[in-house]
C-alpha positions, 0 to 999 in steps of 0.5 A: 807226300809227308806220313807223320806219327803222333802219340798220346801218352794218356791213352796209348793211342798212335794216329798215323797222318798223310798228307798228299798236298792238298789235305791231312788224312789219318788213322789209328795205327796203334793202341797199347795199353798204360802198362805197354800191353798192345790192343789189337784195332780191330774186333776179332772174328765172331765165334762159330755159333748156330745161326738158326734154332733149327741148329742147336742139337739138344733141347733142354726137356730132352732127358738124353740132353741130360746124359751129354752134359759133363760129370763136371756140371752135376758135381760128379758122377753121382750127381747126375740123373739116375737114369744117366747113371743107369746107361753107364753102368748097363753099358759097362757090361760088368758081370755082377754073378760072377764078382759078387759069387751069386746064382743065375736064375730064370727069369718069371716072366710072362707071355701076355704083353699086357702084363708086366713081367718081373724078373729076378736076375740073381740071388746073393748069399743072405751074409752079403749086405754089400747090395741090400735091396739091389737088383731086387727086380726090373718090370719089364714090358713091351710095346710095338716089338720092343721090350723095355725095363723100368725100375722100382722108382718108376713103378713108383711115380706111376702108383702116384699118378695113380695108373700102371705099367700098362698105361706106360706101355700105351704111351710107348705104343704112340712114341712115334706118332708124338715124335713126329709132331714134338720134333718140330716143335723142339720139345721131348716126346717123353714130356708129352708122354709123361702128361698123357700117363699122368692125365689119362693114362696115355689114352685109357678110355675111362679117363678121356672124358673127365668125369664132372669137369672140363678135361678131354682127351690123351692130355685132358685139355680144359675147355673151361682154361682153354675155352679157344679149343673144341671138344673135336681138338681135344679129342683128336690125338695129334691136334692135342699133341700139337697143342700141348707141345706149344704150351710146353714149349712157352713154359719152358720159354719162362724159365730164362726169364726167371733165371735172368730176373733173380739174377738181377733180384740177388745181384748174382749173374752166376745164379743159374737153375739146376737141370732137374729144376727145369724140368719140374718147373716146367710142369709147374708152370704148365700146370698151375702158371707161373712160378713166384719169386718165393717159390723160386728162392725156395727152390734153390735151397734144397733139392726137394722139387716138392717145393713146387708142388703146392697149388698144383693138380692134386699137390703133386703135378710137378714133382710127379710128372718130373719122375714120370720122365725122368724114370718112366718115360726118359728113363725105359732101358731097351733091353730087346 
């Protein structure tokens, strides 16, 4: 048996031939590159990647998937969503009375779990500007044994949404129902149950039938848009989830595709949709379709997600029902 090697100077390439007596074989048994830098033959392994949907841990519409991304991602810490923010800081268990010199007082707060409780943990020396406005009041409330905490800027988008603490409350009263169905559809509880809030204040009885329209139910569904459902499917709590949980989903599904077609629109493969513009852009579309090429240029100017706004219920959907997230539903502090 003869073995010889032949080269080609241009490519690099090295073929190795054999010959047995009857017929020349060969393979490439070297590749290196014009300045001498080899080339490995073959390709290297595939990374260790999820194989299924079911395998990835975080869904974007998740808020806590908004907590796990580094700081490096939002800029920094203070670039990160408020109610990230919120966890750290509650978890460094830093004793504010004792660094600042004020006085403990009782909190007011009330026995009726269907009223909020507002608690006023601390005073300050009226001198001290240092926290101006800080700590001036947590509402607290409570839903099936447990008692949560929301600050100002949730009492806030609800008084826009047009409904109260309460109707918070009676959408944590249905957290379990709801997680058990948007589990399997790989959507966040706290979307649906910020649409509740929003549309019919999680089930309050004066809203489950829109009064002159169309909506029905915990989510208000139109049976004149979606002339495929029932009043009865509208109406039955869990059907409606799952429903609503799909049309989430497919909204959130269109953002990809907007984030790949404006890469290719500006010729910018780094043109990348932040965290928070996601989730507004996914009530947008939920609410009132897709979003146009203007819409989104303007989008990416600024961080006002009011830019979103226009055309939606009440010019308003999709910043509104981004706050209700991210600082009601989202954002609620377990604090016993």
């Amino acid at each position: 048996m003869v073995t010889w090697k032949t080269s080609d100077p241009a490519s690099g390439t090295v073929v190795s031939y054999t010959n047995d007596g009857t017929a020349n074989t060969g393979f490439v048994s070297e590749q290196t590159e014009p300045l001498g830098q080899s080339v490995a033959l073959t390709d290297p392994e595939p990374p260790n990647e999820p194989q299924t949907y079911e395998q990835h841990l975080f869904f974007a519409s998740d808020p806590e998937w908004q907590c796990s991304v580094p700081d490096a991602f939002y800029g920094g810490f203070q670039g990160r969503p408020d109610h990230c923010q919120n966890k750290v800081l509650r978890n460094l268990d830093i004793p504010l009375t004792d660094t600042f010199k004020w006085n403990t007082i009782p909190c007011e707060s009330s026995s009726d779990p269907e009223t909020i409780s507002v608690c006023t943990e601390t005073t300050r020396d009226p001198a001290d500007k240092r926290f101006e406005a800080s700590y001036a009041g947590d509402y607290e409330f409570k839903s099936n044994g447990v008692t949560y905490s929301v600050g100002q800027k949730c009492i806030d988008a609800l008084a826009v949404a047009g409904k109260n603490i309460n109707n918070l409350r009676q959408a944590f009263d249905n957290l379990e129902r709801i997680t058990a169905i948007t589990n399997k559809k790989k959507v966040s509880a706290h979307s649906l149950m910020a649409i509740g809030i929003r549309e019919s204040g999680a089930g309050d009885p004066r809203y489950m039938k829109e009064e002159g329209g169309h909506g029905r139910g915990w989510y208000q569904i139109d049976l004149g848009i979606h002339s495929n459902v029932t009043e009865a499917q509208a109406m039955d709590f869990d059907w409606a989830t799952r429903y609503v949980s799909d049309l989430v989903s497919n909204a959130y599904a269109m953002i990809s595709n907007y984030e790949s077609n404006d890469q290719k629109r500006h010729k910018n493969p780094l043109l990348l949709y932040t965290f928070s513009q996601r989730l507004a852009m996914m009530y947008r579309i939920y609410n009132a379709g897709p979003v146009s090429p203007a819409m989104r240029d303007m989008l990416r100017k600024t961080d006002d997600l009011t830019v979103l706004d226009p055309g939606t219920a009440r010019n308003n959907y999709a910043s509104n029902l981004y706050n209700l997230e991210v600082y009601c539903t989202g954002g609620a502090t377990v604090i016993k």
